[in-house]
N, C-alpha and C positions, 0 to 999 in steps of 0.2 A: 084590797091591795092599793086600789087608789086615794084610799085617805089616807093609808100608812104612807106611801109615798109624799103626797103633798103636802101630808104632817109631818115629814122628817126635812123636806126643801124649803116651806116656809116657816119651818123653827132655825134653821140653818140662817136665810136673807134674816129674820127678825133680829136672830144674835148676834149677824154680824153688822147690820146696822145701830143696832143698840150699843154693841161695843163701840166704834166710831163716837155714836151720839155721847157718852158717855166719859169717853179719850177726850173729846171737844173740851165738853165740862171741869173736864179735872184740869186741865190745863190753862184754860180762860181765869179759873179760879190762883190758880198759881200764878196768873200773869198779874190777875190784879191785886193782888198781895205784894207784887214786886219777888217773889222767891225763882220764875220762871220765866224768861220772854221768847219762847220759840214751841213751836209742836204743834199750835193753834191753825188747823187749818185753813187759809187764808177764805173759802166757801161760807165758813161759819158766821163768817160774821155779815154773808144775807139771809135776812127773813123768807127768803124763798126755800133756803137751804136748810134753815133750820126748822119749818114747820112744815117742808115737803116730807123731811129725812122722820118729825114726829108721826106725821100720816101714816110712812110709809110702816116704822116701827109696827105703830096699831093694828094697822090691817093684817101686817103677816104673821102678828103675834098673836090677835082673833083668829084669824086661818089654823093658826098653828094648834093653838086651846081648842078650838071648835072639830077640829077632826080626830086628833086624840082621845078627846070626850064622848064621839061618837063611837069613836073603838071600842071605849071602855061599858058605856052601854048596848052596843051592838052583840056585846058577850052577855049579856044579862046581869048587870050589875049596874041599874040607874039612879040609884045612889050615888054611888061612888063616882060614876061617869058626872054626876052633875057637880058634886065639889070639886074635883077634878079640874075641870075648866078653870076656876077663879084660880083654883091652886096652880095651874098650870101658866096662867099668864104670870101670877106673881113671883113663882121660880124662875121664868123666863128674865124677868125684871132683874132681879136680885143676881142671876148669875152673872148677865153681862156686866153688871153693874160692879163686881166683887173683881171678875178676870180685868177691867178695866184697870181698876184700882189699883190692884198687884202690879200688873205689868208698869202703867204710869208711874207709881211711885219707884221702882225699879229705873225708872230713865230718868226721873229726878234725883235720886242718889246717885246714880253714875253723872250726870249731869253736874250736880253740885260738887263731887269728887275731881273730875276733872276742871272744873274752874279754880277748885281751890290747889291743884296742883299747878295751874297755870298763875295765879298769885304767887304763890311758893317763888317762882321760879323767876319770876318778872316783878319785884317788888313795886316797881315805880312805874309800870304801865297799868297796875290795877288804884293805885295812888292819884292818875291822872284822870279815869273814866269814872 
């Protein structure tokens, strides 16, 4: 019961920092393309913030694979239990990664919709900046 728990708390912290770490990326990337200049939280851009927030990922994402994997072997299946683990972190990776994406590019569409309705509407204030 206690690895079920602490495999469901620290896949929870992993995800949700993963998604953040991720949300950062997508946006830094859109900013420096020039398509984006906002969303980028202003933390990211220390090194303390951005390799505590990796650390922090790793750890609770190993927590997360490693007690999972013990479930899956604790039932008698150590096989499974052992690919499990790799596959477990790299679905972990991949999901926050995809929820990121979606959601982001979703506030960049609305983002870019409402600028261009603001054009629209102000010919010669978007003519000037």
């Amino acid at each position: 019961m206690l690895l079920f728990l602490l495999g469901i708390i620290s896949g929870i912290i992993a995800g949700i920092i993963g998604f953040w770490r991720h949300t950062c990326v997508f946006w830094e990337t859109r900013f420096r393309m020039g398509k984006a200049s906002y969303n980028t939280p202003l933390g990211w851009t220390k090194p303390m913030i951005r390799y505590g927030t990796l650390i922090a990922v790793c750890v609770f994402s190993v927590v997360f694979a490693s007690c999972w994997a013990l479930l899956i072997i604790s039932q008698g299946y150590k096989l499974l239990g052992e690919f499990s683990w790799g596959s477990l972190l790299f679905l972990r990776w991949v999901v926050s990664g995809v929820v990121a994406s979606v959601v982001n590019q979703r506030l960049l569409s609305k983002y870019q919709w409402e600028q261009a309705e603001r054009e629209a509407k102000h010919p010669q204030r978007s003519a000037q900046s």
